[in-house]
C-alpha positions in Angstrom: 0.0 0.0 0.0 1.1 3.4 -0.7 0.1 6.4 1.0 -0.5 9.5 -1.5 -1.3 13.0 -0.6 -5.0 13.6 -2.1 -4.0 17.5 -2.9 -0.4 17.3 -4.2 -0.3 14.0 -4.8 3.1 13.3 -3.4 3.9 9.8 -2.3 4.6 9.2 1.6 7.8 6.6 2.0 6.5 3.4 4.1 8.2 4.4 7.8 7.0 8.0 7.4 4.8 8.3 10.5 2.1 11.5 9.3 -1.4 12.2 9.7 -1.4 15.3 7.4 0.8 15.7 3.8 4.2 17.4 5.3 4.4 19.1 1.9 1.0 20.9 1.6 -0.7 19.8 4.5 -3.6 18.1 2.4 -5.0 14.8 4.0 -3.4 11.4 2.7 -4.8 8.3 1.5 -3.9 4.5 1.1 -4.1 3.3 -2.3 -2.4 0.0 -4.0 1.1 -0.2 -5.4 1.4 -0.2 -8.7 2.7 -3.2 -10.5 6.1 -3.4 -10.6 8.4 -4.9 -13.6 11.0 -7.3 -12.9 13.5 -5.0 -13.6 16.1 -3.9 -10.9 15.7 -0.3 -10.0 17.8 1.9 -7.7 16.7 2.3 -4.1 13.9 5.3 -3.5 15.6 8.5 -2.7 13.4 10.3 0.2 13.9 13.4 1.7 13.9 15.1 4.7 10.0 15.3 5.3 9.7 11.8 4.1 8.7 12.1 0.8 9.7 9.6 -2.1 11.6 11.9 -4.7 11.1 10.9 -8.6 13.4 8.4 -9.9 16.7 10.1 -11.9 17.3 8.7 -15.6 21.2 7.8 -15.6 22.0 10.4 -18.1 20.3 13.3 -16.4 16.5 14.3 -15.6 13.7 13.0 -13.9 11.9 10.1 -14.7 7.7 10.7 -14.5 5.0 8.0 -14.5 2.3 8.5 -17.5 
C-alpha cells in the first residue's frame, strides 16, 4: 500500500509516520502499489520530510510516471 497525498499528490515513504501531507498539509490516502516490472531499480531516494523523490534517468533528468 502506498500512502498519496489527495492535494499534491506526493507519495509518503512506508516508515514515514504523518497524519497530514508534510508538503502541503492536504490529507493522505492508502491506495495499492502499482505493478512493478522485474527490472532492478535503484533504491527510492526520500527526503527530509519523508517524501519519495522521482526516480533520476542515468543520463540526467527526472523520470515521470504517464
Amino acid at each position: 500500500m502506498e500512502r498519496i497525498c489527495t492535494h499534491c499528490h506526493a507519495e509518503l515513504a512506508h516508515d514515514t509516520k504523518a497524519d497530514w501531507c508534510p508538503a502541503c498539509g492536504g490529507s493522505l490516502i492508502e491506495r495499492e502499489s502499482l505493478p512493478q516490472a522485474e527490472v532492478k531499480v535503484a533504491p527510492v531516494e526520500v527526503d527530509h520530510r519523508g517524501i519519495v523523490l522521482p526516480r533520476r534517468h542515468a543520463l540526467g533528468g527526472i523520470i515521470t510516471p504517464q
